[in-house]
N, C-alpha and C positions, 0 to 999 in steps of 0.2 A: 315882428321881432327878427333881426337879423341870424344869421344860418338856418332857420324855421321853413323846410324845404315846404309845409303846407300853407303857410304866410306867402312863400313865393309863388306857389299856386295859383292862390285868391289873388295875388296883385295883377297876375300874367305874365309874372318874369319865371315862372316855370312852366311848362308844356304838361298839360296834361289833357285827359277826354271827360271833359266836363259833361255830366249829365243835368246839372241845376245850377242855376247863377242866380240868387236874389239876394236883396239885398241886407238878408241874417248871416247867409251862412252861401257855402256852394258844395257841389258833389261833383266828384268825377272816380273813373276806375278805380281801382286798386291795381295796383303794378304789381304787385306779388298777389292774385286773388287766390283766395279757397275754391274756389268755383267759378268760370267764368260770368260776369254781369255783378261781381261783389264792387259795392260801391263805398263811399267815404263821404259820411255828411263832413264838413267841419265850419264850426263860427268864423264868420269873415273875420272879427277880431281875435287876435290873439290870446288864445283859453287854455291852460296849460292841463286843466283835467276837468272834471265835471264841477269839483267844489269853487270850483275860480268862475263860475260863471253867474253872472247876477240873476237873482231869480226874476226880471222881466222879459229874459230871454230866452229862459228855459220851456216858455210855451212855444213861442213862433219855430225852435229849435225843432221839438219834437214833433209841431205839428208839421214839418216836412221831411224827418223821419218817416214818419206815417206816412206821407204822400209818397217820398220813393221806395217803401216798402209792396206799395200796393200798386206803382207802377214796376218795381222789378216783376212782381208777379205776373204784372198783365202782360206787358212785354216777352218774354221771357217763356211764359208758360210754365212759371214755377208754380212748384205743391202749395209754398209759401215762401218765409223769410227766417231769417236769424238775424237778430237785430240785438248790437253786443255792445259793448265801449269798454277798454281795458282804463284805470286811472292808476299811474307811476307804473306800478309789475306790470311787465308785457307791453307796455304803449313805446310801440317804436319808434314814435315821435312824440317829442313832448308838447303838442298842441292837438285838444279836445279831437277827437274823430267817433264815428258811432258806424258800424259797421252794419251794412244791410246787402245779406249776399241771400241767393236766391237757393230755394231746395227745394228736393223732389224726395222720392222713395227711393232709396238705394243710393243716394247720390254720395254715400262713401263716409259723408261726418257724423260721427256716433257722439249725441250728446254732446258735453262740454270737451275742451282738451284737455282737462286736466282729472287729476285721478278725486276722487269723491271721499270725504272722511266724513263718517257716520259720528255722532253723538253718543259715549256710553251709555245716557240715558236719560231719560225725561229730564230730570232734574237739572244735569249739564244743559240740555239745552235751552231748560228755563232761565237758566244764569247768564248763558249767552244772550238770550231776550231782552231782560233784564238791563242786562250792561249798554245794548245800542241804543233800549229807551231810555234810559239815563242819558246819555249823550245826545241825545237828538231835543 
């Protein structure tokens, strides 16, 4: 997709420090990381969120999630991982990314970043249940 600085990536007509190149998807740094070794899966083709992606994809996709979640680890000598993907709010690019940055104990990220809103009550939150099984 033309302007898609992560399409230009995946082509090579953008510089970046690739950490995985096959032929689903690729990974490299994040230029703004949370924490040094945050990575960026993204599908070689052109995905604008997670809903736009075919579900034959969605396995080979994750299963290298997985693999660079458990090599930032190893690498790394992380506690674990945070493995994220923002869809339209928050995606600072509009092409699919899954975020897999490394952590430790202390390492400063509390939780999500955003503030948490409780449910008045059982009942609300049955109705919220409710409504995305109806949709799905």
């Amino acid at each position: 997709m033309d302007g898609c600085v992560f399409c230009e990536i995946v082509s090579g007509r953008a510089a970046a420090h690739r950490v995985l190149d096959e032929p689903e998807a690729v990974a490299f740094l994040d230029v703004r990381p949370l924490i040094k070794g945050h990575v960026l899966l993204v599908p070689r083709e052109h995905r604008g969120t997670l809903t736009d992606v075919p579900a034959p994809e969605l396995g080979p996709l994750f299963t290298l999630a997985q693999r660079l979640a458990g090599a930032v680890e190893r690498a790394l000598g992380a506690g674990g991982t945070f493995v994220a993907m923002n869809n339209k709010v928050s995606q600072s690019v509009p092409h699919l990314h899954v975020h897999v940055v490394p952590r430790t104990k202390g390492d400063g990220l509390k939780g999500f970043f955003w503030p948490r809103h409780k449910y008045e009550s059982d009942a609300e939150a049955a109705e919220f249940a409710a409504r995305i099984r109806a949709a799905l």
